[in-house]
LOZA-77693 format. One line per field, with one value per residue (C-alpha): chain; residue number from 1; x, y, z. Coordinates in nm, 2 decimals. Each point is the difference from the previous one (the first is absolute). Example, Ala and Ser with C-alpha at 12.3 -4.5 7.8 and 13.67 -1.06 7.14 Angstrom:
// LOZA-77693
cadena: [A_A]
num: [1_2]
east: [1.23_0.14]
north: [-0.45_0.34]
up: [0.78_-0.07]
//
This chain:
// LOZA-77693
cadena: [A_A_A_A_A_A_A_A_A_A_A_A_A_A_A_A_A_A_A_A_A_A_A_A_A_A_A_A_A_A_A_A_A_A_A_A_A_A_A_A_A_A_A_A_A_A_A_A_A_A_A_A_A_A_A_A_A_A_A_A_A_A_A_A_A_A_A_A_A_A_A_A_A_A_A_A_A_A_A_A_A_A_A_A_A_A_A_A_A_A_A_A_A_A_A_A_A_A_A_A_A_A_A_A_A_A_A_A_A_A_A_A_A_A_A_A_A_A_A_A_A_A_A_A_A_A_A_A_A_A_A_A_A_A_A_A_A_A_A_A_A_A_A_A_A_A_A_A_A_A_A_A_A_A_A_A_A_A_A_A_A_A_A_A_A_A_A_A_A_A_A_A_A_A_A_A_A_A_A_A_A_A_A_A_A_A_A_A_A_A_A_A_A_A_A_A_A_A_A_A_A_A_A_A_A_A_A_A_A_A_A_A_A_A_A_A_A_A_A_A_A_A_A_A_A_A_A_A_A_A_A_A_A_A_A_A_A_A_A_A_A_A_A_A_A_A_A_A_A_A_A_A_A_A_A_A_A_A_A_A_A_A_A_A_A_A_A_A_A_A_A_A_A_A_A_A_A_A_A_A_A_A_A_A_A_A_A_A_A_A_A_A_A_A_A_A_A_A_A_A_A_A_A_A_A_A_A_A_A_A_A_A_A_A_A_A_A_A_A_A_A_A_A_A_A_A_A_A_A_A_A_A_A_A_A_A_A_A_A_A_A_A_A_A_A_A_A_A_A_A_A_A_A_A_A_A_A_A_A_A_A_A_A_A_A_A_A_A_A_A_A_A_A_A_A_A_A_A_A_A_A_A_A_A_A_A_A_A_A_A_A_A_A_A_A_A_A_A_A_A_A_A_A_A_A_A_A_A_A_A_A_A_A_A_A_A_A_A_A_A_A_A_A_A_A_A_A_A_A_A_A_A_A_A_A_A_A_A_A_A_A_A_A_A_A_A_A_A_A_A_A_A_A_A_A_A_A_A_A_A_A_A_A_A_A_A_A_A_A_A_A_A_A_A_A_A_A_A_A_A_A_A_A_A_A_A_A_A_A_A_A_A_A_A_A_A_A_A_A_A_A_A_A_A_A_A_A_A_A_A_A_A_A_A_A_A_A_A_A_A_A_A_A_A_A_A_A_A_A_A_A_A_A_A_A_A_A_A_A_A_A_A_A_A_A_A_A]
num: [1_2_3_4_5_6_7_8_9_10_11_12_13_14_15_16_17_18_19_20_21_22_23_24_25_26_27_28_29_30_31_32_33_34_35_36_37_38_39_40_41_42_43_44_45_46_47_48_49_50_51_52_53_54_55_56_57_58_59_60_61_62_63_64_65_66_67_68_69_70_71_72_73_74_75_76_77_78_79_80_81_82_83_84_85_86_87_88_89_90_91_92_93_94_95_96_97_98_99_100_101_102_103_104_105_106_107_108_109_110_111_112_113_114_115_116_117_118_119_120_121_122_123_124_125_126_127_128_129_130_131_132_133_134_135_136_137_138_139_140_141_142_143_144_145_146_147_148_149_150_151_152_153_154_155_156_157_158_159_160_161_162_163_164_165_166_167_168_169_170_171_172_173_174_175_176_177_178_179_180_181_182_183_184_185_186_187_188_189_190_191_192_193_194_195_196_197_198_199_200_201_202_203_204_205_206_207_208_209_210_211_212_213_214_215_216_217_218_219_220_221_222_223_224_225_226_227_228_229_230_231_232_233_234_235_236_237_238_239_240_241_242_243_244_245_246_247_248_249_250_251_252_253_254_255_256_257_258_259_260_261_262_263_264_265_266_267_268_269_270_271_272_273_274_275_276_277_278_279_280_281_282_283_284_285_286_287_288_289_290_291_292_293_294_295_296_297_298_299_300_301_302_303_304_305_306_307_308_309_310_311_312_313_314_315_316_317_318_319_320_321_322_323_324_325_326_327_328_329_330_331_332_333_334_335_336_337_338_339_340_341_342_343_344_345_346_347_348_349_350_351_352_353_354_355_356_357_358_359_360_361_362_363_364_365_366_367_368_369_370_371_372_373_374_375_376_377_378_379_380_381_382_383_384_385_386_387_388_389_390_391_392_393_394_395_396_397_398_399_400_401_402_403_404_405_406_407_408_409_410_411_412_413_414_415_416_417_418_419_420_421_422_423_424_425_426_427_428_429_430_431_432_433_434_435_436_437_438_439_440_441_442_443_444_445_446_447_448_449_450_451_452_453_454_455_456_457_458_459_460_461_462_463_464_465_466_467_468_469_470_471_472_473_474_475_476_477_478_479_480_481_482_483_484_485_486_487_488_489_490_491_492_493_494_495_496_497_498_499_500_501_502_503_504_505_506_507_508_509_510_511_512_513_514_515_516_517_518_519_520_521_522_523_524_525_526_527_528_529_530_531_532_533_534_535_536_537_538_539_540_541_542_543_544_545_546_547]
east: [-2.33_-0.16_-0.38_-0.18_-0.10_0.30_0.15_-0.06_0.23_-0.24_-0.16_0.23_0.07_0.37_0.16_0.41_0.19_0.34_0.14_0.27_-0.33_-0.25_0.03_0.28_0.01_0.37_0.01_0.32_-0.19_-0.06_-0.30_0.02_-0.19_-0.13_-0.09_-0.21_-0.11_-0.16_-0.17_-0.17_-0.28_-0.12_0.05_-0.27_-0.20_0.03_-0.09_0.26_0.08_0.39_0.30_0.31_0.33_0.29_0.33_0.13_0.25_0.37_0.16_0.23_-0.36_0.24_-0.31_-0.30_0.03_-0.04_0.38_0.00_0.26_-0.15_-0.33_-0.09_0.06_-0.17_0.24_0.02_-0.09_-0.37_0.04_0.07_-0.16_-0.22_-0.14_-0.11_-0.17_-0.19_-0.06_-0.16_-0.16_-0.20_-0.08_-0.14_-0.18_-0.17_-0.09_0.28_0.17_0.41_0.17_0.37_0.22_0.27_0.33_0.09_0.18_0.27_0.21_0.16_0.36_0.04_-0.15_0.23_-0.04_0.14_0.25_0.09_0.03_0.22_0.25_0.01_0.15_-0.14_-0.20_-0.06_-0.29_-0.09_-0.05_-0.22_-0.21_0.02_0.02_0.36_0.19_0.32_-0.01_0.05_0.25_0.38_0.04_-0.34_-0.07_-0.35_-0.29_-0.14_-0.28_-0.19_-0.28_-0.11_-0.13_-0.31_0.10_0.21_0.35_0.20_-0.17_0.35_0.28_0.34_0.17_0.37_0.20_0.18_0.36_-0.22_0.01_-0.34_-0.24_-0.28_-0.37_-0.30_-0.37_-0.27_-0.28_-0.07_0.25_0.36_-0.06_-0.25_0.17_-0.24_0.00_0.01_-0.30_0.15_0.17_-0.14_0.15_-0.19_-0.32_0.05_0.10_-0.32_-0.24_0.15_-0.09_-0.32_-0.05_0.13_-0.20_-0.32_0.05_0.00_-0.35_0.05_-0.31_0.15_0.29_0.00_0.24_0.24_0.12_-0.17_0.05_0.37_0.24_0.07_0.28_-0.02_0.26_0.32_-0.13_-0.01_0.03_-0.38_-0.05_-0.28_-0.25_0.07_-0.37_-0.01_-0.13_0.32_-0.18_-0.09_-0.41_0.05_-0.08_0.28_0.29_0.04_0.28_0.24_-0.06_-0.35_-0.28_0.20_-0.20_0.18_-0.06_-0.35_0.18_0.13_-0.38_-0.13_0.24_-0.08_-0.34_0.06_0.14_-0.27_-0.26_0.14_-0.12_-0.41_-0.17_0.07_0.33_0.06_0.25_-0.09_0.25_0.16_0.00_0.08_-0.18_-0.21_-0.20_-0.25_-0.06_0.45_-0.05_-0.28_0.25_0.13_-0.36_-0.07_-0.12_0.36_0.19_-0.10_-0.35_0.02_0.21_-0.03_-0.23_0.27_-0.20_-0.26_0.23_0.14_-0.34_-0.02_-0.34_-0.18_-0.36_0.07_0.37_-0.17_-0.25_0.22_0.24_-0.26_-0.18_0.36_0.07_-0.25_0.04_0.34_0.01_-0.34_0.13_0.26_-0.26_0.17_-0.16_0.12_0.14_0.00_0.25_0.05_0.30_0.30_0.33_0.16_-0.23_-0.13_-0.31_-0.31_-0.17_0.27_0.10_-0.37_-0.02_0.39_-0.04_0.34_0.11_-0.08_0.39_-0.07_0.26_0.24_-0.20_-0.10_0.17_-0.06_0.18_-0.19_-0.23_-0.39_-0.03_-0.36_-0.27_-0.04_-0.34_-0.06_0.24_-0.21_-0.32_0.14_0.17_-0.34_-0.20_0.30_-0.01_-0.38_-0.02_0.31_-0.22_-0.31_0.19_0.01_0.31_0.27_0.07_0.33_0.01_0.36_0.06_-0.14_-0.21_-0.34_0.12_0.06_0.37_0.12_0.35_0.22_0.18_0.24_0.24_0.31_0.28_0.25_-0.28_-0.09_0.15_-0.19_0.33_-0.19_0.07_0.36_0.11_-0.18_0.19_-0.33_-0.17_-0.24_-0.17_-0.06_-0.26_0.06_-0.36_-0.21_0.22_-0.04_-0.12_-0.33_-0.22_-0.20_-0.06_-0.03_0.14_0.25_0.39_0.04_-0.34_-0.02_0.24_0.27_0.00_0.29_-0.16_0.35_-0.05_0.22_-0.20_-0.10_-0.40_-0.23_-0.12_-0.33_-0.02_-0.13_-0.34_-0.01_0.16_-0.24_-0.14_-0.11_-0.19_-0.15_-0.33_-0.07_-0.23_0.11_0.36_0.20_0.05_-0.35_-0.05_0.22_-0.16_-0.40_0.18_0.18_-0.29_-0.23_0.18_0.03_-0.35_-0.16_0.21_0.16_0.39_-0.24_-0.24_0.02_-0.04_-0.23_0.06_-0.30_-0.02_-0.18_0.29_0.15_0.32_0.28_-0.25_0.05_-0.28_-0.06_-0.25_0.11_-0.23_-0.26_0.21_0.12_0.32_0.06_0.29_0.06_0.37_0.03_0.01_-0.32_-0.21_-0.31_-0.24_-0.37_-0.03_-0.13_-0.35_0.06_0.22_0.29_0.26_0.29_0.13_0.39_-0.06_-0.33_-0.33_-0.35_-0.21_0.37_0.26_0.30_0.32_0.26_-0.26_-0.09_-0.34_-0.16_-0.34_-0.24_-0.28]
north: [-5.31_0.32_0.10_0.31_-0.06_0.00_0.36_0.17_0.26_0.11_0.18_0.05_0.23_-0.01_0.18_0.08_-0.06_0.20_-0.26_0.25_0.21_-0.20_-0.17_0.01_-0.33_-0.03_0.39_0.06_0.30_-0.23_-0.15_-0.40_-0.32_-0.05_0.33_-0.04_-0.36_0.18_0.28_-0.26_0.00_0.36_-0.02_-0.29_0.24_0.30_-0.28_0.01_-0.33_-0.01_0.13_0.11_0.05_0.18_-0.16_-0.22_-0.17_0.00_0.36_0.31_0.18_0.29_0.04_-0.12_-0.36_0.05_-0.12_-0.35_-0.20_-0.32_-0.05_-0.35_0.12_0.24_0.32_-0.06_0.31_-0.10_-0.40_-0.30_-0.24_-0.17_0.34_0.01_-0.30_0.05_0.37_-0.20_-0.26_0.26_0.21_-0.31_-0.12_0.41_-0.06_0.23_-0.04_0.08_0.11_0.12_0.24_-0.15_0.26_-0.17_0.30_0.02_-0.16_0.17_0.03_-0.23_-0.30_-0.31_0.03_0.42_-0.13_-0.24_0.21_0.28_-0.30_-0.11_0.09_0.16_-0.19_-0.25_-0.18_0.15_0.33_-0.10_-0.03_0.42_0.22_0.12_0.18_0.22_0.32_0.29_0.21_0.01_-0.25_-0.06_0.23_0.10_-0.19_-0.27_0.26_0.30_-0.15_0.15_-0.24_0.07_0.12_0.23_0.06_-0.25_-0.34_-0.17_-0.05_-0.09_-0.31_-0.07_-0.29_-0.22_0.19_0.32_0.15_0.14_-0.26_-0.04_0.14_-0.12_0.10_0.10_0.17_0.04_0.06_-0.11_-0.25_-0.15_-0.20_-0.04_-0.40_-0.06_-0.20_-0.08_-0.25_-0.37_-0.03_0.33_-0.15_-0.35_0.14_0.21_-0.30_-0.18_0.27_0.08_-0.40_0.05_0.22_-0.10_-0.37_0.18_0.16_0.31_0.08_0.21_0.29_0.33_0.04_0.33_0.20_-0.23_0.19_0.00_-0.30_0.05_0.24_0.07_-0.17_0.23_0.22_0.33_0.36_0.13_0.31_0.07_0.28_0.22_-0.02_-0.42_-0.23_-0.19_-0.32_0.05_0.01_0.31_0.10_0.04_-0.19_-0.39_-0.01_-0.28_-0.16_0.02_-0.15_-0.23_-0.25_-0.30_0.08_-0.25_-0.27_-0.01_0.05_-0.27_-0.22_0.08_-0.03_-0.37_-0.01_0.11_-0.19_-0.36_0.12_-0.03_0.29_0.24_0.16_0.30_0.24_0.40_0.23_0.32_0.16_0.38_-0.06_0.28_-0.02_-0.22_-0.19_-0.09_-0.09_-0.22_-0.23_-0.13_-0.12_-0.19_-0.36_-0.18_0.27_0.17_-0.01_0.39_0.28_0.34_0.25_0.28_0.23_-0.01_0.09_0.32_0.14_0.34_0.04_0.14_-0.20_0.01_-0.16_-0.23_-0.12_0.01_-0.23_-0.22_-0.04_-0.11_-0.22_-0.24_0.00_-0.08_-0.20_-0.20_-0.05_-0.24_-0.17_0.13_0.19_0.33_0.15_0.30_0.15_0.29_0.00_-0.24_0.03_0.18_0.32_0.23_-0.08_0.08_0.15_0.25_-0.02_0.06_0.41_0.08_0.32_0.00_-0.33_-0.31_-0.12_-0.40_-0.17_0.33_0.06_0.29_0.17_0.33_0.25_-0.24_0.33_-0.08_-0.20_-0.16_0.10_-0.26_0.05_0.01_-0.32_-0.19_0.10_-0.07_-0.35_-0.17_0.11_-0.11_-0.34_-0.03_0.10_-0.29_-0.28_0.06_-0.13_-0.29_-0.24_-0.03_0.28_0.03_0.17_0.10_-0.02_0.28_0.14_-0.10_0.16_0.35_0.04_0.29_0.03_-0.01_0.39_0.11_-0.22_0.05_0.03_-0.18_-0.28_-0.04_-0.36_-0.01_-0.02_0.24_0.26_-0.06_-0.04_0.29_0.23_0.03_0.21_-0.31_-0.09_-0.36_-0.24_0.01_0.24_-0.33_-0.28_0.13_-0.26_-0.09_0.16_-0.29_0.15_0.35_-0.04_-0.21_-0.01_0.10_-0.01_-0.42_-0.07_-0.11_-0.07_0.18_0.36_-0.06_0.10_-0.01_0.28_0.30_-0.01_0.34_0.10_0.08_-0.37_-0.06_0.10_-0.25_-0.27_-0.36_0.02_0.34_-0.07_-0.30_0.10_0.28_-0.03_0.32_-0.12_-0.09_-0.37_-0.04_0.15_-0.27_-0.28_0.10_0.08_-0.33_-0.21_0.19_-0.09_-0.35_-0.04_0.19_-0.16_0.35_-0.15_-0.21_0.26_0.22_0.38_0.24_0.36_0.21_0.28_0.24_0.06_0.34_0.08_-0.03_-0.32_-0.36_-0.23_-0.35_-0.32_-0.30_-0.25_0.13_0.31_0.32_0.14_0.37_0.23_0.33_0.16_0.30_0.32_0.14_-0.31_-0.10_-0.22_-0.06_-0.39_-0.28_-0.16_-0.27_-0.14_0.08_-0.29_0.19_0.34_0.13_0.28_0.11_0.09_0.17_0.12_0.01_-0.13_0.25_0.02_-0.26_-0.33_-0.29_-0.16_-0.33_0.04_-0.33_0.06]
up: [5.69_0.11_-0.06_-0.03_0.40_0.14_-0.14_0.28_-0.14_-0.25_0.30_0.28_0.24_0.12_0.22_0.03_0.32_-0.07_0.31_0.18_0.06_0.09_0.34_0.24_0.18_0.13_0.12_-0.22_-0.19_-0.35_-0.08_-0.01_-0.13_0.35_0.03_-0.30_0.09_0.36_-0.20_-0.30_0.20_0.00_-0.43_-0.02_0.21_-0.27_-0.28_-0.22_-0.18_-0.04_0.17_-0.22_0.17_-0.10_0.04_0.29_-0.11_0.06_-0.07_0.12_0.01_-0.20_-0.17_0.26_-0.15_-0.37_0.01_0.05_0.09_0.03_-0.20_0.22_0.32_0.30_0.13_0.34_0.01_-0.07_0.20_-0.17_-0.27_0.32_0.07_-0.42_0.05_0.29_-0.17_-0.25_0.16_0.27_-0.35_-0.18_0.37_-0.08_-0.32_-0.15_-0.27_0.01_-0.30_0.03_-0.17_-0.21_-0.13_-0.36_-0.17_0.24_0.34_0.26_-0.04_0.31_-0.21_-0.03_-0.35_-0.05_0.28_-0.25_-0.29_0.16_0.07_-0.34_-0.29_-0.31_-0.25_0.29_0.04_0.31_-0.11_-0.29_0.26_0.05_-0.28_-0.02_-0.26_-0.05_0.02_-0.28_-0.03_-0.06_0.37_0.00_0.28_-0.16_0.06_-0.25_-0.06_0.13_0.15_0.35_0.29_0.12_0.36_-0.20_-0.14_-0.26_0.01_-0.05_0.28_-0.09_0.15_0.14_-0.12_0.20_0.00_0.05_-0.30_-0.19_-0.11_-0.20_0.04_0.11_-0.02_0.27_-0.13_0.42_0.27_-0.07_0.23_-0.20_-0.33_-0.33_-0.08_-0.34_-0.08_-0.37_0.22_0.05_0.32_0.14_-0.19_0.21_0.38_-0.02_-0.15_0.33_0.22_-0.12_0.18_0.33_0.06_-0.20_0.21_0.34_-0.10_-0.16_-0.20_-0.29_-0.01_-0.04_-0.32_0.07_-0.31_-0.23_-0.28_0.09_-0.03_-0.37_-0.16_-0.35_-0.25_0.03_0.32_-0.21_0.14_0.10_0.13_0.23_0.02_0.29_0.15_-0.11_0.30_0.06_0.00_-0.37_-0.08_-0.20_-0.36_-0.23_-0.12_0.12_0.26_-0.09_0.35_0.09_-0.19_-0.22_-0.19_0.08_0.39_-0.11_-0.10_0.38_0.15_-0.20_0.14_0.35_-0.09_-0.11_0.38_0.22_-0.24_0.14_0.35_0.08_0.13_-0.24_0.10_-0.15_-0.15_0.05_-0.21_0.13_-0.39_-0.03_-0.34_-0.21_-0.22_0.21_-0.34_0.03_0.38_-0.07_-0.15_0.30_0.08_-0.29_0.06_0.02_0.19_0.33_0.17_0.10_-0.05_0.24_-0.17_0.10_-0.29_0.23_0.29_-0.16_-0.14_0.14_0.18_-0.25_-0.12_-0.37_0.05_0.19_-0.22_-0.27_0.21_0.10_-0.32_-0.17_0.30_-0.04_-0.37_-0.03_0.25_-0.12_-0.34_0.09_0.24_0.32_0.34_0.02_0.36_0.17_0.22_0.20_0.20_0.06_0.16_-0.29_-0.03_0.22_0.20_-0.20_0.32_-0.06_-0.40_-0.11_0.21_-0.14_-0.15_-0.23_-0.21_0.17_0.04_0.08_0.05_0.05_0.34_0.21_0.26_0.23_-0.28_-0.26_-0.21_-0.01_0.31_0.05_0.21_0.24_0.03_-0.37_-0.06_0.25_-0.16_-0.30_0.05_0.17_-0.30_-0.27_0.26_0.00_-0.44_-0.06_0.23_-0.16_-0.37_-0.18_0.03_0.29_0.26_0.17_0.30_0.20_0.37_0.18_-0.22_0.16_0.25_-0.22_0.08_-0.17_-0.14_0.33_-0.13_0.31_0.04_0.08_-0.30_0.27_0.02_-0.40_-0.12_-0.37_-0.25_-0.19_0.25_0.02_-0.36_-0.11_0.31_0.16_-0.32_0.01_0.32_-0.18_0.19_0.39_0.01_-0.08_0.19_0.37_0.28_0.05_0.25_0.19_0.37_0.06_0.33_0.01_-0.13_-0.33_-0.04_0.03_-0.27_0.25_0.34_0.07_-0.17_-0.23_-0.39_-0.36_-0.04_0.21_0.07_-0.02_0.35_-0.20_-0.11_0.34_-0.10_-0.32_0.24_-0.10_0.32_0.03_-0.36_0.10_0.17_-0.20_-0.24_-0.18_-0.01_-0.32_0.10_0.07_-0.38_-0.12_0.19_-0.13_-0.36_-0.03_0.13_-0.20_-0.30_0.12_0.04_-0.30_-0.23_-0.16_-0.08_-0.30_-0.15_-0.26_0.06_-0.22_0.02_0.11_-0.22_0.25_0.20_-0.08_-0.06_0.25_0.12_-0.06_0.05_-0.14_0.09_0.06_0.06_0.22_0.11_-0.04_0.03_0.00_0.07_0.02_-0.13_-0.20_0.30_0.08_-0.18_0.24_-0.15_0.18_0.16_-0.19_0.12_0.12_0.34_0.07_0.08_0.06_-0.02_0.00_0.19_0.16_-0.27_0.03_-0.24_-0.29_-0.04_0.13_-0.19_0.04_0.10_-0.15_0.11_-0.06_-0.09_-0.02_-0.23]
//
């Protein structure tokens, strides 16, 4: 059994590898596990605690993974199951912690079991597996419902019978590539308690849960109709949809959570949950269900200091009353880049992307500002930190590219009126001088690199002390070594509007926001600064202050 001591997720800082994008090892373009495995070396260096990597497992990659075909297996895309282990073992040998993402609300349509289905015939047990119905309608040619996937367009596709004739229906709340499970279904409950060990015995240290507040439908999957401006992920105020959110999604967390217990060393369970309010998400972190869910409230506060105290302040409330850390997160490999996001001038879109006709496009030199003071403000707070590839390195949104070389589904099923997630998924820039910037040998990528990424290339950050990497390294081992993930904050009640400023332990935190705020400097020495400081503190900074 587990003790206090040993949850080091209480207080982590973890750090997303989205795999296709990290490290090119076999010069194909794609990322890989040995790629990764190479590069494990320069993460212990920034001082993060835990890696987190998106999916590598068997899969048509129609959407970058998420569409697994094989839940206990490696793409070959990415190596094999010897290259996870040694992944592992060189991350363990660093002191890092690995913690994988696992797809439960849905399979790729290549799965042996949707394979299975298709060849079967209605009201068989293999497509209890899937959630299937007949369609409405005088030949059933309408769907079941008029529910809309979250890529856009109906979230049913209708199937073929054997002869050829019109078949049933079945749900994707994603691509149609991507077939719901129904979780009201033993069997579904029973494959995934058995691959929750493979991968658990070969090391893992926890997973990453996707569309956690997915997997269950409501009884009779009614019509729902969804405001116009809703995230399609959920998280908004309003009516409850009838497939996100569902209370009995709990009663399939707390069995998970009875998996991972039987391991030693704490694994751990971290929920993607499109949840508001905070008070609702904070159910998926109660004692017997997940260790962490994604603050993504936090992630789409506007940069504004009273949002952000607000946000903070109910953060660590809700989160603290059902005995859990909360975490703070500013980018991932679904939104736009917050180096970018923070200086939009229209709506920030998140998930619906930016492109060169997007309206409002960010000041670079703004978003930059911006995104090492938001980076320097979220690793000064209390709790776990999660930090996505690239981002010490202040890669903006990647906005040019091509339409011919865009592969998000987003893009595609909404006729290119969203430019969907490709902006935050580009290639890594590691060498500023050679091929594709270090991410592959061969200079091949998925993705097409900015020439002006040459500049933010790891190397070319690495010796400056003025750089954003070099932020993130004094930040994180700052943190570290002051002990800030455990204490409390108090609000100082000198700093003027448009400021936020708080102690924690024997520091002070302050940041500028609202336009045209400049507040004087603190006594005191300065640890670290987000941009550079003299006599005030200039807009858009946060500084460290040690009293």
């Amino acid at each position: 059994m587990s003790t206090a001591a040993d949850a080091w997720w209480r207080t982590a800082v973890i750090y997303q590898i989205y795999p296709r994008s990290f490290a090119d090892s076999s010069g194909d373009g794609i990322g890989d596990l040995g790629g990764i495995t190479t590069r494990l070396g320069d993460l212990a260096a920034l001082g993060v605690d835990a890696i987190w990597l998106s999916p590598f497992y068997t899969s048509p990659q129609k959407d970058a993974g998420y569409d697994v075909a094989d839940f206990t297996d490696v793409d070959p895309l990415f190596g094999t199951l010897a290259d996870f282990d040694a992944m592992v073992a060189r991350a363990h040998e660093l002191g890092l912690r690995v913690i994988v993402d696992i797809v439960p609300n849905h399979s790729s349509d290549q799965h042996a079991w949707f394979q299975a289905a298709l060849a079967a015939p209605e009201g068989s047990s293999e497509r209890a597996r899937y959630i299937f119905r007949d369609g409405k309608g005088e030949a059933g040619e309408l769907p079941p419902n008029n529910w809309e996937s979250v890529f856009g367009g109906p979230a049913w596709t209708r199937t073929a019978n054997q002869d050829g004739t019109p078949g049933q229906w079945f749900l994707h709340l994603f691509d149609s590539s991507q077939p719901d499970f129904d979780w009201s279904n033993p069997e579904v409950l029973d494959e995934f308690d058995r691959v929750l060990r493979f991968w658990l015995d070969r090391g893992a240290d926890g997973f990453r849960v996707d569309v956690a507040h997915g997997l269950i439908k409501a009884d009779g999957l009614p019509d729902f109709a969804v405001a116009e401006d809703a995230n399609s992920m959920g998280g908004d105020e309003g009516p409850q949809s009838p497939y996100w959110a569902q209370e009995g999604v709990h009663d399939v967390w707390r069995r998970w959570r009875s998996v991972v217990d039987e391991y030693e060393g704490e694994r751990i369970l971290a929920a993607e949950a499109w949840v508001v309010p905070l008070s609702k998400m904070a159910k998926w972190v109660r004692s017997d269900e997940m260790h962490q869910a994604f603050n993504f409230a936090y992630l789409e506060t506007d940069w504004k200091a009273a949002d952000l105290r607000a946000v903070i302040d109910e953060s660590i409330e809700e989160f603290g009353a059902v005995g859990a850390p909360s975490t703070w997160v500013l980018s991932n490999h679904d939104v736009v880049r917050h180096a970018s996001r923070l200086a939009l001038t229209a709506e920030n879109p998140q998930g619906h992307g930016i492109g060169p006709h997007s309206a409002g496009l960010p000041d670079p030199v703004v978003g930059l500002r911006r995104g090492r003071a938001a980076s320097a403000l979220m690793l000064a707070l209390p709790g776990s930190a999660y930090v996505y590839q690239g981002e010490e390195l202040g890669l903006p949104e990647a906005i040019d590219i091509p339409d011919e070389a865009r592969q998000d589904p987003t893009w595609f099923r909404t006729e290119g009126e969203r430019y969907g997630r490709d902006g935050c998924r580009v290639p890594l820039p590691w060498s500023a001088d050679e091929p594709a910037y270090g991410f592959s040998p061969t200079g091949e990528t998925w993705l097409p690199q900015p020439s002006e990424w040459a500049l933010l290339a790891r190397d070319a950050q690495e010796n400056s002390p003025s750089s954003t990497l070099s932020l993130y390294r004094k930040a994180l081992g700052l943190r570290r070594d002051l002990g800030l993930a455990s204490n409390a904050i108090e609000w100082i009640s000198e700093a003027p509007a448009g400021a936020l400023a708080f102690r924690t332990g024997d520091l002070e935190v302050w940041t500028t926001i609202d336009p045209g705020v400049e507040v004087p400097l603190p006594d005191g020495e300065v640890l670290l600064a987000s941009s550079e400081v003299a006599a005030t503190i200039p807009p858009d900074t946060t500084v460290w202050v040690r009293r």
